[in-house]
C-alpha positions in Angstrom: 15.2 5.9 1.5 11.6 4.1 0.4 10.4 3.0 3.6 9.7 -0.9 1.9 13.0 -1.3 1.1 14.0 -2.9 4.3 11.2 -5.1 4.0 12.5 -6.0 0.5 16.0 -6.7 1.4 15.3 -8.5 4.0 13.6 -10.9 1.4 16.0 -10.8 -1.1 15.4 -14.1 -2.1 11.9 -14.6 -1.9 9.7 -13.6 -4.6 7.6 -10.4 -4.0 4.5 -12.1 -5.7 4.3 -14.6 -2.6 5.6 -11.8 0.4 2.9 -8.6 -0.2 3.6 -8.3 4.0 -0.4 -6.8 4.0 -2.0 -9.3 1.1 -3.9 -5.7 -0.4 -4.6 -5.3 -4.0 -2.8 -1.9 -4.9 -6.4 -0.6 -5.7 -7.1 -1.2 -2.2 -3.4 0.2 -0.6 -3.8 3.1 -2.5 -7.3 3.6 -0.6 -6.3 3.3 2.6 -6.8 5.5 5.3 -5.3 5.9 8.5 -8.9 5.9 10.3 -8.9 2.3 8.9 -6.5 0.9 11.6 -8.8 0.0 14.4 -7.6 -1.8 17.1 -4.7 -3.9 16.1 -6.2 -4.6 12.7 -6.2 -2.5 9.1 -10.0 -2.7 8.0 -9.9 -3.1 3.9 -13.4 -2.1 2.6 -12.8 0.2 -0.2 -10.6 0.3 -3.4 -9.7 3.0 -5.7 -11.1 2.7 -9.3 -10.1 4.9 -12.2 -12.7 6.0 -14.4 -11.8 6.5 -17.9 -13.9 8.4 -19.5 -14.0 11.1 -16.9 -10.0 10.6 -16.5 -10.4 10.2 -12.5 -9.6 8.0 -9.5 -12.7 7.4 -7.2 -12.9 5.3 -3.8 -15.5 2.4 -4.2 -16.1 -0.6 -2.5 -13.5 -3.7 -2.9 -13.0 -5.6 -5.9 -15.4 -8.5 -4.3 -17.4 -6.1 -2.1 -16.3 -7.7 1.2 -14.7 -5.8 3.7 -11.5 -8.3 5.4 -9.6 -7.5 8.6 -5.8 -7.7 8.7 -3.8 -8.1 11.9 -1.3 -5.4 12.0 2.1 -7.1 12.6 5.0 -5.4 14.4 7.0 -5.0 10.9 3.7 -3.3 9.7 3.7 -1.4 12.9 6.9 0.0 12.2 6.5 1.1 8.7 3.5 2.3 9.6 5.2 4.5 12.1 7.8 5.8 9.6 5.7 6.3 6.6 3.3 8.7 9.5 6.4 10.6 10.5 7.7 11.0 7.0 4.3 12.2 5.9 4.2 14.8 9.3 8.1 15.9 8.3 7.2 16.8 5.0 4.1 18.6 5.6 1.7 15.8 3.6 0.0 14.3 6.5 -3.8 13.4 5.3 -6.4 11.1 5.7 -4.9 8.8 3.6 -1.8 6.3 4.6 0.0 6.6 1.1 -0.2 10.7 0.5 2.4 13.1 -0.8 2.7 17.2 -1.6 -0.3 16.5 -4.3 -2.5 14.3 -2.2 -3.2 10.4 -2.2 -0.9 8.7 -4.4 -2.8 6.5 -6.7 -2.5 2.8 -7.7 -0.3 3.3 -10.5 2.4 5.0 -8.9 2.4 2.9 -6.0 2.9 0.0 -8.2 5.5 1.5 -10.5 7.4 2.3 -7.1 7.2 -1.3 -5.8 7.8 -2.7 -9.6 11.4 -0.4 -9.5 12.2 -1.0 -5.6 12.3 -4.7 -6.5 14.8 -3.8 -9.0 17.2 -2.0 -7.1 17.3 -4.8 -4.4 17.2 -7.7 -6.8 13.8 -9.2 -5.9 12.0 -10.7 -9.0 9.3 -8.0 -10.7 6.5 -9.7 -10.0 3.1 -7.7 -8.9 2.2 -6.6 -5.7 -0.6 -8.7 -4.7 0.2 -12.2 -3.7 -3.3 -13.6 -3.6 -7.2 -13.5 -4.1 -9.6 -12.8 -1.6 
């Protein structure tokens, strides 16, 4: 099972566009890593950009160039927990939160994922990130 999901259902009503439990762009989830939960909080100072005429993702600052400090909730906790396990279980462990067998999954796919999760569970598609920083 996705390890959002539970998150999702549990707002089944509520638009995702307005519930994003961290409040991340999905350039900046996708360039998260675990060194950047310091205590109690998830530092955001970097974002992944994809450069197209080299066909690449690169890590860069934030969108705005500020770095933000998020207080890690005990839902975040949780998945946070879960998604480490899952990662140790199936050998993808890296420095990166959001990693699997070919590395760290990029912004697209991360997107795509919450896009069809909100699907399944009858949410409204709406994007991932509720608001600007």
């Amino acid at each position: 099972m996705w390890i959002w999901q539970e998150h999702f259902k549990k707002r089944k009503n509520k638009k995702i566009v307005n519930d994003n439990p961290l409040r991340f762009r999905v350039s900046e989830i996708a360039a998260l890593k675990w060194s950047d939960i310091q205590n109690g909080m998830i530092v955001v100072n970097k974002s992944e950009k994809y450069v197209r005429d080299k066909k690449e993702y690169l890590i860069g600052e934030t969108k705005n160039g500020k770095t933000r400090y998020m207080p890690i909730t005990e839902e975040i906790t949780k998945l946070l927990i879960r998604l480490r396990r899952v990662e140790e279980e199936y050998g993808y462990l890296g420095e990166f939160i959001f990693s699997n067998e070919n590395g760290r999954i990029h912004a697209p796919i991360i997107s795509d994922c919450a896009r069809n999760k909100c699907i399944q569970v009858g949410i409204p598609n709406k994007s991932i990130r509720s608001d600007d920083y």
